[in-house]
C-alpha positions as CSV (number, residue, x, y, z in Angstrom):
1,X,16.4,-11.9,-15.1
2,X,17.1,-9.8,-11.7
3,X,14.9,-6.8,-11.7
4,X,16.0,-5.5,-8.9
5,X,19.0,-6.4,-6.3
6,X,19.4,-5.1,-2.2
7,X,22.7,-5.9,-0.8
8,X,23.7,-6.1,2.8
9,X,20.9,-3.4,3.5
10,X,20.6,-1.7,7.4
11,X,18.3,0.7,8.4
12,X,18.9,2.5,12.2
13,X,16.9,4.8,13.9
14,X,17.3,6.6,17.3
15,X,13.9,6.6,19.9
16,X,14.7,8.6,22.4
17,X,18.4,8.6,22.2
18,X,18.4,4.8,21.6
19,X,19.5,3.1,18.2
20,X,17.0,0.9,17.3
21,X,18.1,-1.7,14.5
22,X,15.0,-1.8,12.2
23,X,16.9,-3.6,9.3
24,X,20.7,-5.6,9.8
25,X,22.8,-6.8,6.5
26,X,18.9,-8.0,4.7
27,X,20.2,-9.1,1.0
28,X,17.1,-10.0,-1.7
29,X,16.4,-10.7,-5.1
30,X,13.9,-10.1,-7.7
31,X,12.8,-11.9,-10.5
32,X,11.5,-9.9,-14.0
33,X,7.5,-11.4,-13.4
34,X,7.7,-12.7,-9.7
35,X,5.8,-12.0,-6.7
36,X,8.0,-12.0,-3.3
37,X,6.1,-12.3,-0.3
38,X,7.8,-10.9,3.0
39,X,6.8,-12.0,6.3
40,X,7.2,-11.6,9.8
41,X,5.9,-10.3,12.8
42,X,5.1,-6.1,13.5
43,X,8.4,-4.6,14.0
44,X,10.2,-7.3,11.8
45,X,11.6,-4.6,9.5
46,X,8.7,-5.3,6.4
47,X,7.7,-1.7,5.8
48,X,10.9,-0.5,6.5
49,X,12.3,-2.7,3.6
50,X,9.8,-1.3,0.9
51,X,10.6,2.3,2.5
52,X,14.3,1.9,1.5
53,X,12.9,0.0,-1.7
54,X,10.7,2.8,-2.8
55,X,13.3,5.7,-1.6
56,X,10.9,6.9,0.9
57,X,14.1,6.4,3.0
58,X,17.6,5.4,2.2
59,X,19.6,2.5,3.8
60,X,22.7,3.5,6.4
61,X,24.7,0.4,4.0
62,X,24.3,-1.5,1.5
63,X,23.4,-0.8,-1.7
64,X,20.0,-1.1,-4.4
65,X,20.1,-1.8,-8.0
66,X,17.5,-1.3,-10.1
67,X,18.0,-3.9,-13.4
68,X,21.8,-3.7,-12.5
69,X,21.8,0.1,-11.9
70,X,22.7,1.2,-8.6
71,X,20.1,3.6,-7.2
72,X,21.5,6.2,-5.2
73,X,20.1,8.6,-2.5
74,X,19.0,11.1,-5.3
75,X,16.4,9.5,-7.5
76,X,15.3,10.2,-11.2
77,X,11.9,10.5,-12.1
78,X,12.5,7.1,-14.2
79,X,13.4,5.3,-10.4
80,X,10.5,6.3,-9.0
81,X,8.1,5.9,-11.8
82,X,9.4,2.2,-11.8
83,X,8.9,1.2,-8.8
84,X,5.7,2.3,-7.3
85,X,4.3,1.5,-3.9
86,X,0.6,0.7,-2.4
87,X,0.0,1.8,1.6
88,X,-2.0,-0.2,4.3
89,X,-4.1,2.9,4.6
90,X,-5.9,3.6,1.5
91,X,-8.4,6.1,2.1
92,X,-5.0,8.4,4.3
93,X,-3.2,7.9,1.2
94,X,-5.3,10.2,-0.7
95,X,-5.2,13.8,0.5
96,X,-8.4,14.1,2.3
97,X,-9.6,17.5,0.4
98,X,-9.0,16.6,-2.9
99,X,-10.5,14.5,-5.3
100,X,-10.0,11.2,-6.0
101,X,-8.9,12.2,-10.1
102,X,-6.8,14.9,-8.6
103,X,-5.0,13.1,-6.8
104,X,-4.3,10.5,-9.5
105,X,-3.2,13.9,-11.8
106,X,-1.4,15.4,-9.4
107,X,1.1,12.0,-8.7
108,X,1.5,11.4,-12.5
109,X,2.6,14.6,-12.9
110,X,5.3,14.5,-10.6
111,X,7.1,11.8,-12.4
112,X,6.8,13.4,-15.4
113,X,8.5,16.2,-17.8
114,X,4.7,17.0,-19.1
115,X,1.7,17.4,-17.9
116,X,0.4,14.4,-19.1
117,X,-3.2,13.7,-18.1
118,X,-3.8,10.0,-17.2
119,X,-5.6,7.9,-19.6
120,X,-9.0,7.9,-17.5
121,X,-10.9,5.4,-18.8
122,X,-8.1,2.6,-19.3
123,X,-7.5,3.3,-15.6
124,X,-10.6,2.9,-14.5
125,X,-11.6,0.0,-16.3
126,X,-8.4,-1.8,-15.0
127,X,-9.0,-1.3,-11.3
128,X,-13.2,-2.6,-13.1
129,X,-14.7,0.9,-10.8
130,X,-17.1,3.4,-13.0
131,X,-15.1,6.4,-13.8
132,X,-17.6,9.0,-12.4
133,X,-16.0,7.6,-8.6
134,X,-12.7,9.2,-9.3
135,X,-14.7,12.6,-9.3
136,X,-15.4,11.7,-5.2
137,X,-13.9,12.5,-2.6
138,X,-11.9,9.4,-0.3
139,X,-14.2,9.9,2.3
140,X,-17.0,9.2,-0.3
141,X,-15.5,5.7,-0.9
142,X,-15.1,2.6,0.4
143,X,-12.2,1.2,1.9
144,X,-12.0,-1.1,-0.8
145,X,-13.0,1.3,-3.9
146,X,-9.6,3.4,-2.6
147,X,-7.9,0.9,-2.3
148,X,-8.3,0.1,-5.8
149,X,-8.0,3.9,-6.9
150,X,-4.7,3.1,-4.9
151,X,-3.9,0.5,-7.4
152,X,-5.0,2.4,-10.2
153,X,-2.5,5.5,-9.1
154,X,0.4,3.6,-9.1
155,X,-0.6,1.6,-12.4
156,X,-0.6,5.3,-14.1
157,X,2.9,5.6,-14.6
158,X,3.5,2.1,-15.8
159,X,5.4,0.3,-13.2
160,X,7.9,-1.9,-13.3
161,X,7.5,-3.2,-9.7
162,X,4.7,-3.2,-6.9
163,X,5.7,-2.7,-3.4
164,X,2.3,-3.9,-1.5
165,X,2.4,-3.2,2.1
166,X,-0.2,-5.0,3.8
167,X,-3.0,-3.8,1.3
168,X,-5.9,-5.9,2.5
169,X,-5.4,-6.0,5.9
170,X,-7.9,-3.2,6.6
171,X,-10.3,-4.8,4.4
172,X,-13.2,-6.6,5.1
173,X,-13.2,-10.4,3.6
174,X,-15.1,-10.0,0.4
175,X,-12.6,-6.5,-0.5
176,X,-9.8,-8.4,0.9
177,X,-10.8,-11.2,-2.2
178,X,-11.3,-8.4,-4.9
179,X,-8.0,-6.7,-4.0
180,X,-6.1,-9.9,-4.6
181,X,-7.4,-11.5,-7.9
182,X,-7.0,-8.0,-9.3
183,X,-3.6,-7.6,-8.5
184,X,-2.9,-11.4,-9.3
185,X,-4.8,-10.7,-12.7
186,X,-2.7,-7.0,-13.1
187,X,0.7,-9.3,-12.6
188,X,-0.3,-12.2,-14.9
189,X,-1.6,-9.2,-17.6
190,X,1.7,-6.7,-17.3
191,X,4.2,-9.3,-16.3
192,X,5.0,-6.8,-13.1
193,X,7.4,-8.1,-10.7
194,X,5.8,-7.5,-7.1
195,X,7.0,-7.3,-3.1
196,X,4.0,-8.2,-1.0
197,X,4.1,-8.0,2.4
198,X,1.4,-9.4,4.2
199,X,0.9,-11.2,7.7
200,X,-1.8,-13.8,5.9
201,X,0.4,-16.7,5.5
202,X,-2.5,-18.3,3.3
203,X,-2.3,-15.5,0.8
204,X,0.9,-15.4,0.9
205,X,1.4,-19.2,0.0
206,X,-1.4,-19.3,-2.8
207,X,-0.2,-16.1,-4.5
208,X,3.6,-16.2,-3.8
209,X,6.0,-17.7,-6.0
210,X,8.6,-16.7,-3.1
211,X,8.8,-16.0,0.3
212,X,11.3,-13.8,2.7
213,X,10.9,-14.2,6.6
214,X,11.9,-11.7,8.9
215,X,12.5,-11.3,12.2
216,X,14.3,-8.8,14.4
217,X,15.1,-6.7,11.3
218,X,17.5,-10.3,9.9
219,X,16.4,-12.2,6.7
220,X,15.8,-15.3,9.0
221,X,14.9,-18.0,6.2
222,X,14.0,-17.9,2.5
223,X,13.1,-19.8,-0.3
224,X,10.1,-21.1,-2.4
225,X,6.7,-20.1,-0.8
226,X,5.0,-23.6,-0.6
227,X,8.0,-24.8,0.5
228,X,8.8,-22.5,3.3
229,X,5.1,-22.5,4.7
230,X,4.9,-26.2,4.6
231,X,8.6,-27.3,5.6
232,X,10.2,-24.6,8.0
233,X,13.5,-25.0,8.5
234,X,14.0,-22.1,11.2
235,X,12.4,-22.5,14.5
236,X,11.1,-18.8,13.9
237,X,9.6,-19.5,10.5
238,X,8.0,-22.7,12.7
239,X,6.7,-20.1,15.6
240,X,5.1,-17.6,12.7
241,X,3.1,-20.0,11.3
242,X,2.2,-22.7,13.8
243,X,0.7,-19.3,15.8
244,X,-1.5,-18.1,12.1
245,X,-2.2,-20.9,9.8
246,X,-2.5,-24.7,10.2
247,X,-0.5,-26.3,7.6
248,X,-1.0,-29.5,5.8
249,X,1.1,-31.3,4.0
């Protein structure tokens, strides 16, 4: 079943009186349960796509639906409890003078009509970090740990869909590793559908079930993860990776 649906999506900006094209007629599907990796090189249009995505921003054209509903520029509280999104920057994506737990509070209660107080202990034991760390500040944490507070955030209002924008890439390897089996153990457990942009073609292969490359702000060539990483069918798709991974057949 199609969870969620963008058709013919662009995305222009103007930079110093210049339109800049960040995203051109970009169509995609998602499965109910599926992981969609989106690839390309920095200034491809990835983050711009989860912005319009996540209604951070809206598209110029084209349209979203969210489980055949369209969503328009004005969002319910549903909409954005459904789709949740998870930034590059973890420890900037907590405000800097508030705790960790108040953070979390604070966002839940913004997508909802109470003041519901997150279920602390389920949350913490999901993201497996002692509760007593969401009583720190971010700049008392590890990358990693906020990055997993991160994760736990956007778990609190039961998502339907992830939108992971390049969450391990200011990692180091062994949070890098952490980060992924828990969010390949949170979509096997909850049956989430999740985007995940990345520019680790290996990840991307192993955890993907599909994969989108862009490239100039155009959906360049899609298809089945393995498939695309092994057998490129675009001389772009065959730049990407022969310049990042070494692939064997």
């Amino acid at each position: 079943m199609t969870i969620l649906e963008a058709n013919h999506i662009c995305r222009r900006y103007r930079r110093r009186g210049v339109q800049v094209d960040a995203l051109t007629d970009v169509s995609l599907r998602l499965e109910q349960g599926e992981i969609l990796g989106v690839v390309g090189e920095s200034g491809s249009g990835k983050s711009t796509l989860l912005r319009l995505i996540s209604g951070l921003e809206a598209p110029d054209e084209g349209t979203l639906s969210l489980e055949g509903k369209e969503l328009g520029a004005k969002r319910t509280k549903a909409d954005y409890r459904a789709i949740q999104m998870i930034f590059q920057d973890a420890v900037g994506s907590f405000h800097p003078r508030r705790k960790i737990a108040d953070s979390i509070r604070e966002a839940v209660r913004n997508l909802s009509d109470a003041r519901e107080e997150p279920d602390w202990q389920t949350l913490c034991a999901m993201v497996q970090l002692p509760l007593e760390l969401a009583e720190r500040y971010p700049r008392d944490l590890s990358g990693g740990q906020c990055q997993r507070f991160a994760i736990a955030r956007a778990m609190a209002v039961h998502p339907r869909i992830l939108l992971c924008d390049e969450i391990t890439s200011a990692l180091d390897v062994s949070s890098q590793a952490q980060i992924l089996r828990l969010l390949s153990a949170l979509h096997r457990d909850k049956g989430m559908s999740v985007i995940f942009v990345s520019h680790d073609l290996a990840v991307v292969r192993a955890l993907c079930d599909r994969v989108m490359v862009l490239y100039g702000g155009r959906c360049v060539e899609e298809g089945p993860a393995a498939e695309v990483i092994q057998h490129p069918r675009e001389a772009y798709t065959k730049k990407l990776i022969s310049s990042v991974l070494e692939v064997h057949a």
